[in-house]
SEDORO-757324 format. One record per residue (C-alpha): y, x, z; chain. Coordinates in steps of 0.05 Angstrom, whole numbers, plus 5000, padded with zeros to 4 digits. Example, Ala and Ser with C-alpha at 12.3 -4.5 7.8 and 13.67 -1.06 7.14 Angstrom:
# residues 2
<atom><v>4910</v><u>5246</u><w>5156</w><marfi>A</marfi></atom>
<atom><v>4979</v><u>5273</u><w>5143</w><marfi>A</marfi></atom>
***
This chain:
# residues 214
<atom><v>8067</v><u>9233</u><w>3091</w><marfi>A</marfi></atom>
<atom><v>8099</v><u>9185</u><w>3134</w><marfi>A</marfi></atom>
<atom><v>8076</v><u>9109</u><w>3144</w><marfi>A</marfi></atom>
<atom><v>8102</v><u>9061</u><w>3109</w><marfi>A</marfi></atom>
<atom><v>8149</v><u>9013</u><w>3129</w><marfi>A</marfi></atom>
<atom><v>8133</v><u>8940</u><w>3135</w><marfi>A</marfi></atom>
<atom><v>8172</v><u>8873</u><w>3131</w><marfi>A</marfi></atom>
<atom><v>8125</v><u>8835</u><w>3168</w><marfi>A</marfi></atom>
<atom><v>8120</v><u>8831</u><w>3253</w><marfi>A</marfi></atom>
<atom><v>8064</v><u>8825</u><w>3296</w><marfi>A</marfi></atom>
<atom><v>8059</v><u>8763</u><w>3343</w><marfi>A</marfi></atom>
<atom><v>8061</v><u>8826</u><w>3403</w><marfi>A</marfi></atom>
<atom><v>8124</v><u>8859</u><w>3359</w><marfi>A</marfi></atom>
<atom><v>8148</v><u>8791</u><w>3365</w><marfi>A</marfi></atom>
<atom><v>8138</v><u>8779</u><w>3433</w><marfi>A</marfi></atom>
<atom><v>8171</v><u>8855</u><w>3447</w><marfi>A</marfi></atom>
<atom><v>8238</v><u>8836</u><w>3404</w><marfi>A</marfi></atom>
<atom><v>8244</v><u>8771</u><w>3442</w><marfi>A</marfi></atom>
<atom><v>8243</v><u>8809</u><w>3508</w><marfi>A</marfi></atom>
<atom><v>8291</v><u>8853</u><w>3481</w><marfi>A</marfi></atom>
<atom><v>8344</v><u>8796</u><w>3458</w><marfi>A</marfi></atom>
<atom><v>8330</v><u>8767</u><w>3532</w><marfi>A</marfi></atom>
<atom><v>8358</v><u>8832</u><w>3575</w><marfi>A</marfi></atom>
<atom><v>8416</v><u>8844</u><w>3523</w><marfi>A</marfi></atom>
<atom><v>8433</v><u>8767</u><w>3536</w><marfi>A</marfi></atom>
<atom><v>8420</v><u>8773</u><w>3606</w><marfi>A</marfi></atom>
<atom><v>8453</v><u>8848</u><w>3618</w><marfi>A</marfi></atom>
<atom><v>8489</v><u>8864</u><w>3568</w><marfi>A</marfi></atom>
<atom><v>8433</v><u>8915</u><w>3548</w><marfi>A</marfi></atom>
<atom><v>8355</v><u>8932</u><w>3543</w><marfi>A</marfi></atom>
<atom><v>8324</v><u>8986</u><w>3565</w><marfi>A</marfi></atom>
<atom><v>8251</v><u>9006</u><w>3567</w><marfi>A</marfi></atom>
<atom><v>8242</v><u>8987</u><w>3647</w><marfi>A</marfi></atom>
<atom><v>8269</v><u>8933</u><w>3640</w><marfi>A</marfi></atom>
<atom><v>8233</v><u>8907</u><w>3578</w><marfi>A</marfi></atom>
<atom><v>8172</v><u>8938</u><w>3613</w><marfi>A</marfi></atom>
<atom><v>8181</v><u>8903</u><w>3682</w><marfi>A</marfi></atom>
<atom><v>8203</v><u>8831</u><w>3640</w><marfi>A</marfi></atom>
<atom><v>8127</v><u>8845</u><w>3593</w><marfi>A</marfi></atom>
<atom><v>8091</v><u>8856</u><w>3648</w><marfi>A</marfi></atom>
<atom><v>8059</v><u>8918</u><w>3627</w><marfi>A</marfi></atom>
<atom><v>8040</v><u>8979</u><w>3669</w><marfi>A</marfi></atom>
<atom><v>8086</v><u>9031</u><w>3652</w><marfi>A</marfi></atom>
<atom><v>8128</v><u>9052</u><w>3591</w><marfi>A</marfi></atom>
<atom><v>8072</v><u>9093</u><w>3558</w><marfi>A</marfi></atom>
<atom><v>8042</v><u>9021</u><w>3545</w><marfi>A</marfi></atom>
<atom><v>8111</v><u>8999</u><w>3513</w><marfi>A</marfi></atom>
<atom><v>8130</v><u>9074</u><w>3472</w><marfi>A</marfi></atom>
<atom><v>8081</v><u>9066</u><w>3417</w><marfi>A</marfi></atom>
<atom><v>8093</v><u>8999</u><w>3399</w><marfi>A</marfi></atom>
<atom><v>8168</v><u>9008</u><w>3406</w><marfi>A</marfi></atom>
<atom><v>8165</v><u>9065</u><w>3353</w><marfi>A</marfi></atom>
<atom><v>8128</v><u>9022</u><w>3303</w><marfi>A</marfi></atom>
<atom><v>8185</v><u>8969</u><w>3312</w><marfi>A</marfi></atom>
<atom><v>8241</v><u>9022</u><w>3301</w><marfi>A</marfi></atom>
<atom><v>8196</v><u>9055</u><w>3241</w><marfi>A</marfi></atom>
<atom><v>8206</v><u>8984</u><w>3203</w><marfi>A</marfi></atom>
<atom><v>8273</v><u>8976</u><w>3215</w><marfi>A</marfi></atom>
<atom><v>8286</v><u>8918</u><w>3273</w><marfi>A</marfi></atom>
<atom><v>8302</v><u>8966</u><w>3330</w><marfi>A</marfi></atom>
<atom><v>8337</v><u>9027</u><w>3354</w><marfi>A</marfi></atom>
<atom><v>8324</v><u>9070</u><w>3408</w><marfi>A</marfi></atom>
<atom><v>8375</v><u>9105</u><w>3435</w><marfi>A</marfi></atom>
<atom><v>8375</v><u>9157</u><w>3496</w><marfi>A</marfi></atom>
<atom><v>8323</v><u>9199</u><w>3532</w><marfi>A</marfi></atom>
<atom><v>8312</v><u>9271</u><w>3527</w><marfi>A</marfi></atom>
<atom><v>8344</v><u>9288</u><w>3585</w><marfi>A</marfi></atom>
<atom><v>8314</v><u>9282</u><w>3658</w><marfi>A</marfi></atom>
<atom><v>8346</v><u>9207</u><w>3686</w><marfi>A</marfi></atom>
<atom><v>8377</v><u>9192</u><w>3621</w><marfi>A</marfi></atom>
<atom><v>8358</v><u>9119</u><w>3609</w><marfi>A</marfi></atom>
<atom><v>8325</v><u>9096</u><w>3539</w><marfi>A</marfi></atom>
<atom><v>8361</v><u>9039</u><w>3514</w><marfi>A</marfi></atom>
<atom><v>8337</v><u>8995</u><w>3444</w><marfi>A</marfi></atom>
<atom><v>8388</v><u>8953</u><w>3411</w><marfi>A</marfi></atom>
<atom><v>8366</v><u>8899</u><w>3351</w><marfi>A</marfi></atom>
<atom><v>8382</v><u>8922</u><w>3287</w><marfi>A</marfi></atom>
<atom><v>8414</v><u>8876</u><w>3240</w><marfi>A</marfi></atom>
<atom><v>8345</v><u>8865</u><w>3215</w><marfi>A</marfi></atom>
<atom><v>8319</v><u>8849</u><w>3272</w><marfi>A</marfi></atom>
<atom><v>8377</v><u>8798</u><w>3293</w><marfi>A</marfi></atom>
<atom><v>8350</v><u>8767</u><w>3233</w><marfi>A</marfi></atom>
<atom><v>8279</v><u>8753</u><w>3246</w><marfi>A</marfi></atom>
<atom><v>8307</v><u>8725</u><w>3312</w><marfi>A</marfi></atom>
<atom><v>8338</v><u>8673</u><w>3277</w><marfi>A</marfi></atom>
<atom><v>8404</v><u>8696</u><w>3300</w><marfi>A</marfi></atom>
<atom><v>8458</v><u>8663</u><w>3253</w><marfi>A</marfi></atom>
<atom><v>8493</v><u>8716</u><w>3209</w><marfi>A</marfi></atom>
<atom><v>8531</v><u>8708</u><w>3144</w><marfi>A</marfi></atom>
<atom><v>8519</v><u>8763</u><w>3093</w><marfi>A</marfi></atom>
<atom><v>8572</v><u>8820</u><w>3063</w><marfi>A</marfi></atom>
<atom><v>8556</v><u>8821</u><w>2991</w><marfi>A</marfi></atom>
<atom><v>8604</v><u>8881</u><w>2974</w><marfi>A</marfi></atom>
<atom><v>8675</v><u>8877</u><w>2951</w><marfi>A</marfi></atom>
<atom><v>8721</v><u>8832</u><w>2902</w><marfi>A</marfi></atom>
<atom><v>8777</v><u>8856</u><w>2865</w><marfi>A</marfi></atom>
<atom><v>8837</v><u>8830</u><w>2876</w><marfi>A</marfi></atom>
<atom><v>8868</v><u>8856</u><w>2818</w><marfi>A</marfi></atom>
<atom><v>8845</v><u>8880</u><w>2747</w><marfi>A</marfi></atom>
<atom><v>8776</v><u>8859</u><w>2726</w><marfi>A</marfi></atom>
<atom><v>8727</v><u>8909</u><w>2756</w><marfi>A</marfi></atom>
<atom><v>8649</v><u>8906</u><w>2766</w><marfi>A</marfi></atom>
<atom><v>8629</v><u>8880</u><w>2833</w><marfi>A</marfi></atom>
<atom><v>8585</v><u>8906</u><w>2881</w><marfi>A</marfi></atom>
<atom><v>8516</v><u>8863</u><w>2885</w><marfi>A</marfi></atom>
<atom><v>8480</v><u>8894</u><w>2943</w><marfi>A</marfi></atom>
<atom><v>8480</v><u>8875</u><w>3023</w><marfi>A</marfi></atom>
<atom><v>8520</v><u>8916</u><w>3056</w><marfi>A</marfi></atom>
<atom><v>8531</v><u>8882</u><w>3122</w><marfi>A</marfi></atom>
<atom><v>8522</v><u>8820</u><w>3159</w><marfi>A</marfi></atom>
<atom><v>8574</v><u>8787</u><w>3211</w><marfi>A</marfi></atom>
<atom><v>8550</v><u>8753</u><w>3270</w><marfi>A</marfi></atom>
<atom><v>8568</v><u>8681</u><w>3279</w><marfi>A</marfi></atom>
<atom><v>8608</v><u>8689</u><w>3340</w><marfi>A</marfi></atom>
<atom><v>8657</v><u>8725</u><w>3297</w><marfi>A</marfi></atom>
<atom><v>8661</v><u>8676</u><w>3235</w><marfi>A</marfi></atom>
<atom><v>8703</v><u>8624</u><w>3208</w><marfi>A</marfi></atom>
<atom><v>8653</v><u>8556</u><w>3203</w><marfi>A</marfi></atom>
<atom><v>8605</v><u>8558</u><w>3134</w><marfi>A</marfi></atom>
<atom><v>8543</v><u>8533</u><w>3102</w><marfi>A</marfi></atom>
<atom><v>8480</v><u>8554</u><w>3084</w><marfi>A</marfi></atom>
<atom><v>8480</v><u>8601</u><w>3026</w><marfi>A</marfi></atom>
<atom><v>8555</v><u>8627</u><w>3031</w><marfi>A</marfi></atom>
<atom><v>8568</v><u>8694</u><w>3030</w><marfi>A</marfi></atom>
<atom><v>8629</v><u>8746</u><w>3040</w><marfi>A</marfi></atom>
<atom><v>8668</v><u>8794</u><w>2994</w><marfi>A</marfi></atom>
<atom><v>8706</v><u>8848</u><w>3019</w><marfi>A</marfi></atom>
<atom><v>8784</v><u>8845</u><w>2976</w><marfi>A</marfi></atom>
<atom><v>8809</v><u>8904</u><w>2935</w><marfi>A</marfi></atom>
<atom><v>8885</v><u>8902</u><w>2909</w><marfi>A</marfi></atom>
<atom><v>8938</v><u>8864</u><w>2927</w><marfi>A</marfi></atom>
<atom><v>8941</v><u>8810</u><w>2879</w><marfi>A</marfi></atom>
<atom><v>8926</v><u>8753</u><w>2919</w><marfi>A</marfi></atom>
<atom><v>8970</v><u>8772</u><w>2976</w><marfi>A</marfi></atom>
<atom><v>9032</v><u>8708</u><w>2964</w><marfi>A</marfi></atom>
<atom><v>8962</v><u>8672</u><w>2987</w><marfi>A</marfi></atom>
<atom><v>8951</v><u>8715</u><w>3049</w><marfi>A</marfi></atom>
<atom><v>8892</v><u>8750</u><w>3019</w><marfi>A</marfi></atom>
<atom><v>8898</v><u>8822</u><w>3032</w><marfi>A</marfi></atom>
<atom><v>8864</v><u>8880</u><w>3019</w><marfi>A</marfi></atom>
<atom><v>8809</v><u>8890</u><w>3067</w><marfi>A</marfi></atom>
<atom><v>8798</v><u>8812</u><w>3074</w><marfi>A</marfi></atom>
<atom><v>8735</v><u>8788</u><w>3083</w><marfi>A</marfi></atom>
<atom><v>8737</v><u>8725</u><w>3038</w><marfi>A</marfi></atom>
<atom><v>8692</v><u>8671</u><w>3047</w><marfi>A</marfi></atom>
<atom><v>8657</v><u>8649</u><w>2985</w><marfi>A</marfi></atom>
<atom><v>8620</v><u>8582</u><w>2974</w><marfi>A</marfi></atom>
<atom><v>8563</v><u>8593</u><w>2903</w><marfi>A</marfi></atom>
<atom><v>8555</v><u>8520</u><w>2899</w><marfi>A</marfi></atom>
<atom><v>8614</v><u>8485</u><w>2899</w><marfi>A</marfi></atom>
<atom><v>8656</v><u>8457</u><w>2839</w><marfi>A</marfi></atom>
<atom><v>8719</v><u>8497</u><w>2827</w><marfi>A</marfi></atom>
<atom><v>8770</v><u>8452</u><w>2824</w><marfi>A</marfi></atom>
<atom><v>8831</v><u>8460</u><w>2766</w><marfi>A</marfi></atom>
<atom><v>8878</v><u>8517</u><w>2807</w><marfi>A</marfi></atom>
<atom><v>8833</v><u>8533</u><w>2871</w><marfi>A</marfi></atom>
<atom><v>8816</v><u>8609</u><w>2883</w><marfi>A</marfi></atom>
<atom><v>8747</v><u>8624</u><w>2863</w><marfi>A</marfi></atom>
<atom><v>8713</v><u>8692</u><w>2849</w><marfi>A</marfi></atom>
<atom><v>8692</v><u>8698</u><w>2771</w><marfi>A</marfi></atom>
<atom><v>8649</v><u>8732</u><w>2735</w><marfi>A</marfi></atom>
<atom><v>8677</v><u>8740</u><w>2666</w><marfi>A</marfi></atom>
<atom><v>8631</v><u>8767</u><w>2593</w><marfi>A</marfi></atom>
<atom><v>8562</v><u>8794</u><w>2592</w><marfi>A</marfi></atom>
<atom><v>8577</v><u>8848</u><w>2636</w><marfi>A</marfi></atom>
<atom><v>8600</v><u>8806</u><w>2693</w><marfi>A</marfi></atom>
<atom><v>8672</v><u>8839</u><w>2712</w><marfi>A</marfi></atom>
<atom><v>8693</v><u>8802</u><w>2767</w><marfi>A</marfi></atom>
<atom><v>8757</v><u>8784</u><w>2794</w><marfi>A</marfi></atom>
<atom><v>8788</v><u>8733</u><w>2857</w><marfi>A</marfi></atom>
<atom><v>8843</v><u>8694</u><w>2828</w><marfi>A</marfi></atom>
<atom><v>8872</v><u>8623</u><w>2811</w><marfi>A</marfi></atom>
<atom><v>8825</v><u>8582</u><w>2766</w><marfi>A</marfi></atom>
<atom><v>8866</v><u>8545</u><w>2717</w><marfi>A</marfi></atom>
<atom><v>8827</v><u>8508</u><w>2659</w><marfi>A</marfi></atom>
<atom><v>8860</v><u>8491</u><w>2591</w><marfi>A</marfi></atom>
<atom><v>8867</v><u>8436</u><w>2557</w><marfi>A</marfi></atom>
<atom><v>8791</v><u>8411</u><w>2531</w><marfi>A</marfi></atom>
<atom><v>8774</v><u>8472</u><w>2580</w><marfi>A</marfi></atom>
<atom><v>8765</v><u>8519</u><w>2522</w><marfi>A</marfi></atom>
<atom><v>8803</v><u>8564</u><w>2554</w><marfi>A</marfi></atom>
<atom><v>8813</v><u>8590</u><w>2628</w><marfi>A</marfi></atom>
<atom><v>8873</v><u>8629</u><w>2652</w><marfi>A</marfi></atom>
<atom><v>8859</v><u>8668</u><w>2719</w><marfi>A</marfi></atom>
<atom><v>8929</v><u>8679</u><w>2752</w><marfi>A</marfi></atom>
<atom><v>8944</v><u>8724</u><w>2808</w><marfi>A</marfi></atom>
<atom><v>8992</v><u>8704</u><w>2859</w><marfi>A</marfi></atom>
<atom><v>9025</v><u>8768</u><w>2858</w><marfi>A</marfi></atom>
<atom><v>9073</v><u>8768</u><w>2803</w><marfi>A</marfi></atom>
<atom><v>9063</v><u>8843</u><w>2780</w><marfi>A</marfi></atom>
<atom><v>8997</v><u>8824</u><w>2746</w><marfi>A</marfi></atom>
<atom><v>8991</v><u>8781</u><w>2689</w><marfi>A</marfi></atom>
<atom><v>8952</v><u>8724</u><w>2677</w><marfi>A</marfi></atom>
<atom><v>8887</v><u>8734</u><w>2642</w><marfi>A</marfi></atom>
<atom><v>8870</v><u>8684</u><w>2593</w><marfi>A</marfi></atom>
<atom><v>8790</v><u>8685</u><w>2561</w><marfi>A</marfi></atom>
<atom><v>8737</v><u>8637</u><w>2535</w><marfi>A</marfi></atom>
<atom><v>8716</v><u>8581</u><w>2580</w><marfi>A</marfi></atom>
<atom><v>8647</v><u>8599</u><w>2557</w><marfi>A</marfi></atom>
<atom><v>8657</v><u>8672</u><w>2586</w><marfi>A</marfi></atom>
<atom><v>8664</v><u>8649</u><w>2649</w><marfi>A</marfi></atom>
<atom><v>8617</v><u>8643</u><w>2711</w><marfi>A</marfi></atom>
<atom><v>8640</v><u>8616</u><w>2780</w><marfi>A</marfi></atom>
<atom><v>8610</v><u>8668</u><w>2833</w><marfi>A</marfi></atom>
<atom><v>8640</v><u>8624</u><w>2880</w><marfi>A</marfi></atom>
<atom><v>8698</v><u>8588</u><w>2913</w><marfi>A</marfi></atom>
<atom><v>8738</v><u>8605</u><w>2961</w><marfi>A</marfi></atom>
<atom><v>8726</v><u>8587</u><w>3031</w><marfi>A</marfi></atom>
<atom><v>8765</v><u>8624</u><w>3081</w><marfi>A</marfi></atom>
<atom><v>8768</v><u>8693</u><w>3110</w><marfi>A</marfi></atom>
<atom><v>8762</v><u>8735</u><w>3161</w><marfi>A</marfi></atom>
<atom><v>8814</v><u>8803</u><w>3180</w><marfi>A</marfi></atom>
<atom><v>8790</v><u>8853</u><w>3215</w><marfi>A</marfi></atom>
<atom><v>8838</v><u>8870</u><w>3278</w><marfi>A</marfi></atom>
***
């Protein structure tokens, strides 16, 4: 049986993942001589061991070796960019842009803040499905930048939950007189609007922003 992983790091693992975020900084990459030679240790049989455990629970990769002058290299998982404090901003899963469908609720990515749009502190992405947001630029394959705890204003684009089994869509909010009602319109004019119960309706967040992949 193998051993289990762990979420928790060592002051040493620590120390070792620090070292590691140094030489990528620094060169662009980290490999075990270099991570040796920056630790101070006295050869990479003292570094190996350790370096397993780190990969075992999930905050490193090793890549290389095996071959006679290959190099190893370790790269930080996204996990360990995380206990680093490095400032990512988290892919929740995807938003249809379309018919009511259930949403994906799970992490499936981050993206590093060199390559986002400004945001605060609890935001979170949605990857777009369908095409009926595109007459506001929103296409499918979007990254759309959701804010959970901001006040939807009466027309912004916001990504709802709708009934007790929480199908989602991204669309215009529009509230109805009294706000009894809400209408969710598309600004593609091939789907209709959908009209339901104020009281059926849960605001997973408002949109922010987005980010296209090239």
């Amino acid at each position: 049986m193998g051993k289990r992983r762990t979420s928790s790091l060592t002051p040493a693992h620590l120390r070792i993942l620090q070292a590691i975020s140094r030489s990528i900084e620094n060169d662009g990459h980290a490999s075990i001589s270099e991570l040796v030679a920056d630790l101070k240790l006295a050869g990479d049989t003292s570094l190996s061991p350790t370096l397993k455990i780190i990969e075992r629970n999930g905050f490193i990769k090793i890549l290389g070796g095996g071959k006679r002058g290959r190099r190893r290299l370790v790269i930080l998982t996204e996990r360990g960019k995380a206990s680093l404090g490095f400032r990512t901003l988290r892919v929740l899963g995807s938003i249809p842009a379309g018919p009511l469908a259930e949403t994906l609720d799970q992490c499936e990515a981050v993206i590093e803040d060199r390559d986002l749009l400004p945001y605060k502190p609890g935001d979170f992405l949605l990857v777009v499905q369908g095409d009926s947001m595109i007459g506001d630029g929103i296409l499918p394959g979007d990254k759309v930048l959701l804010r959970p705890d901001a006040q939807v204003r009466n027309g912004e684009i916001a990504a709802v939950h709708v009934g007790d089994d929480y199908l989602a869509t991204l669309k215009h909010v529009h509230f109805g007189p009294g706000r009894g009602k809400v209408t969710l319109k598309a600004s593609n004019s091939i789907y209709k609007d959908i009209v339901v119960s104020a009281k059926e309706v849960k605001v997973a967040g408002v949109y922010k922003g987005l980010i296209r992949s090239s």
